[in-house]
Structures are given as structure tokens and as C-alpha cells.
Steps between C-alpha positions, in 0.01 A plus 500: 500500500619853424660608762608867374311813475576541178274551164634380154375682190493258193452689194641570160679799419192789598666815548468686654268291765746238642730740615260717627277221656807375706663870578126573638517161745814574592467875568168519649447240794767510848345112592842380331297358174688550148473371168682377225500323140450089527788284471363204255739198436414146427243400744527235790190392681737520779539828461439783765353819336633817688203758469174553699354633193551518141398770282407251134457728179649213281377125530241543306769492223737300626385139660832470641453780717129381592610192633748649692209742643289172577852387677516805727119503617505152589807635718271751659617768319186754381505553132366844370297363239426134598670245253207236519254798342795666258339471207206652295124313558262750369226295499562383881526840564191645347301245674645546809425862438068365506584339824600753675270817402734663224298567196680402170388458097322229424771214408526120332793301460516322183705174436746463312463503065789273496491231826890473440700192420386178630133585517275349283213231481368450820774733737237708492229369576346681722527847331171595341500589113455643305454847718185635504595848350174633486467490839850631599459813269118575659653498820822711430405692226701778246738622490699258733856481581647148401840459723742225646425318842841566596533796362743860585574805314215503292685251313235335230178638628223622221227696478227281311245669341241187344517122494682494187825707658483261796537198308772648322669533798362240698653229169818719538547402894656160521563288797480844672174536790317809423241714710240693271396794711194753519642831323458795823377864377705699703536844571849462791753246506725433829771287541571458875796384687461269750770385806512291753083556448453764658718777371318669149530739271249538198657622189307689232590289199440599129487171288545658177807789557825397391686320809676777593113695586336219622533565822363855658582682823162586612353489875202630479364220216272311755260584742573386814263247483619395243843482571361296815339232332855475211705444825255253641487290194859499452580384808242244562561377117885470577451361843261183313785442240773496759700840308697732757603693173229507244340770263148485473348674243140648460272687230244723628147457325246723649753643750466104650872371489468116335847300532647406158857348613671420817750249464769726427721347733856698419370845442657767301717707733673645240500952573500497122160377492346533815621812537782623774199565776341190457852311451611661867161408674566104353901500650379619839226264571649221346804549694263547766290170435792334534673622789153412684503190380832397649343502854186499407392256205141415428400094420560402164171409281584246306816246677680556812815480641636156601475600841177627457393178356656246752264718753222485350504070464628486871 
């Protein structure tokens, strides 16, 4: 078990974050807690892991790294975000999202065009086809937004505007799982940081300026009611999906704020984009997140540490 007080950053080369995420541990805390970059070598599963927390903005690139995260938590070390929910599950998420209270678009997960090698005949069995399209497109409607399960970035999400542009698109998808997703007529788009869920900031976002304008310094673009309930959903949404360092983002229709993604589990932080304001706000509190955390972590969702789990089977 870790026996420092020390908290190991694993990233790739972010500047000017890193160096400012560790300066701001070291530099603002007299409890004797600093941080540093993570040491990876081969790894031994009789290793000992010398941090009480890790900072992860990388794994979910690099499976290397990811096991070693899944190492280190089973060593009782806290792992800002956890490893066993580091990776994208929009469709988990958006119907976690029902559970809970959180409004979102209306939202079906489609299988696969193409099952993937080694399916065929009766694999499959138990999948229903073919889809009942008629149906799916009553209930969703146009225009609809056509995007990956797993997706990030925007990366290969569409705007589909009739059944014959889904198809297209739909024949075009592969072995790949796709949501199709009620199209939200919004007037106000947020994107809102989330830490150690409970720390916020909502983000006036403009999805259509260049990248350099897409996000706006503006505090006065809520009410504080609404501001309220965009901190309240943030939190509780990144609290279900186990995320101490999430975005959630939301489109206001009616001046109601409906959550459109929130998996965004290694936020920009980048003062190029977020803007220097924004970017300073995100390097305190997750400096701060983790500096409570060394003390002070919370239970993990999903997994535990060993010790944790020899406990709970005593």
C-alpha cells in the first residue's frame, strides 16, 4: 500500500498543465503533500506503487498505462479518473442519466451493420432483424444526429436529415456501435467542468465558432437557477459514472438545460481553448481535488482496493 503522500501525474506532453498542475500541489498545501510525473517501467504484480493518488489524462490511449492504473488501485492508491470506468459508454451513460432525474434527447443504440469477424449463422441469434426502422425514426424523428457509442471530439458524428441520409450512413458504419439521437433546438450551449463532483464551472460554449472562439468568458449567461440546476446535474451525473474529472455538456431548449454528453473523462485544460480564466480555475481545483484526496479519498464505484476487498469477504 502507498505509503507516501505523494500524487503522480501521468500524462502526455500537455503544456502548459503538467507543470503547472504539479507547481500548484507543491506550492499551495504546508501538510507535506507534493507531486510529480509517474515512473512507468515493466510491470511486476509484485510491485509497490508509490503514490496516494494519480492524476490519469492518458490510459485511455495507452492500455499499458491502464493496467498499470488498475495495478495501483488494487494497491489502495485513489485514481483521479477510475481505470475500471476509463473509457467512453454513451449509451450507459444516457440511461443512467433517466435514472437519476437528468433530462437528456431521446436516444437508441443500434447494432452493429457489420457483426465483425466470426459472426454469422446462428452467433446471433438472439438479435432481432431486420430493425424495425419505422418505428425507430417515429420515435426519434429529423433531423437526428447519427454518432459513435464510444465516441470523443466530435469525431464521426452527423447530422441526418431523412431516412435515406441515415442509411447512407448507417451502411457506411461497420462493426462500429452507433447511438442515433433526438436533434435539440437550442438557443445556449454550456460545457461544464466537473472535479472531484463537486467543484463546477459552466462554460458558455459556441458549437459552430472556429476553436479558437468556442469558448466565451461570460458570467452573467445563466440565471442563477439555472446555473443551480447545471451544477446539480453535473455532479450527480459524474458522481453515477464514477468521473472525479469529467465535462458534462448541456444545450438549453426553452431556457431548460437537457444533457447532451458527459463522458468526457480527460477534459480540455488547454488556456488556448478554454481560455486562461477558465484554464486557472481547472489547475487550482484539480490540484485541489487531489490534495484532498490524499487524506481524504471517497469509495471507488466500480472495484476496490485489495484491502478493501479482503474486508468486505471477512
Amino acid at each position: 500500500m502507498p505509503k507516501s503522500r505523494v500524487v503522480g501525474i501521468l500524462a502526455g506532453k500537455e503544456d502548459p498543465l503538467i507543470g503547472d498542475l504539479i507547481e500548484t500541489i507543491n506550492g499551495t498545501n504546508d501538510s507535506g503533500i507534493t507531486a510529480e510525473l509517474c515512473n512507468v517501467s515493466e510491470l511486476d504484480i509484485d510491485m509497490e506503487i508509490p503514490y496516494s493518488v494519480i492524476i490519469d489524462r492518458i490510459s485511455h490511449v495507452f492500455p499499458y498505462y491502464l493496467q498499470y492504473t488498475k495495478h495501483a488501485l488494487l494497491e489502495g492508491t485513489y485514481i483521479i479518473n477510475n481505470p475500471f470506468r476509463f473509457y467512453v459508454d454513451k449509451y450507459f451513460g444516457y440511461t443512467a442519466s433517466r435514472e437519476i432525474g437528468v433530462p437528456v434527447p431521446d436516444t437508441i443504440l443500434l447494432p452493429p451493420k457489420n457483426p465483425g469477424k466470426g459472426f454469422g449463422g446462428d452467433s446471433l441469434q438472439n438479435l432481432v432483424f431486420p430493425l424495425d426502422w419505422k418505428s425507430i425514426t417515429e420515435k426519434i424523428g429529423f433531423p437526428a444526429f447519427f454518432k459513435p457509442a464510444d465516441g470523443w471530439g466530435w469525431r464521426d458524428v452527423y447530422k441526418v436529415h431523412d431516412f435515406g441520409e441515415l442509411m447512407y450512413r448507417y451502411d457506411q458504419s461497420g462493426d462500429n456501435l452507433m447511438l442515433l439521437q433526438e436533434a435539440i433546438d437550442y438557443d445556449h450551449y454550456v460545457r461544464c467542468l466537473c472535479l472531484g463532483r463537486k467543484y463546477t464551472m459552466p462554460i458558455k460554449y459556441q458549437t459552430d465558432a472556429p476553436f479558437h472562439e468556442q469558448y466565451v468568458i461570460d458570467h452573467q449567461h445563466l440565471t442563477p437557477e439555472q446555473g443551480s440546476r447545471v451544477h446539480n446535474y453535473a455532479v450527480a451525473l459524474s458522481d453515477v459514472l464514477d468521473f472525479d474529472m469529467n465535462v458534462c455538456e448541456f444545450a438549453f431548449r426553452d431556457g431548460e438545460p437537457i444533457a447532451i454528453d458527459f463522458t468526457n473523462m480527460v477534459p480540455d485544460m488547454q488556456p488556448e481553448s478554454i481560455r486562461w480564466h477558465y484554464y486557472e480555475w481547472a489547475v487550482v481545483h484539480l490540484a485541489k481535488v487531489a490534495i484532498e484526496y490524499v487524506d481524504n479519498p471517497p469509495e471507488p464505484g466500480v472495484w476496490k482496493s485489495a484491502e478493501r476487498l479482503f474486508a468486505m469477504q471477512r
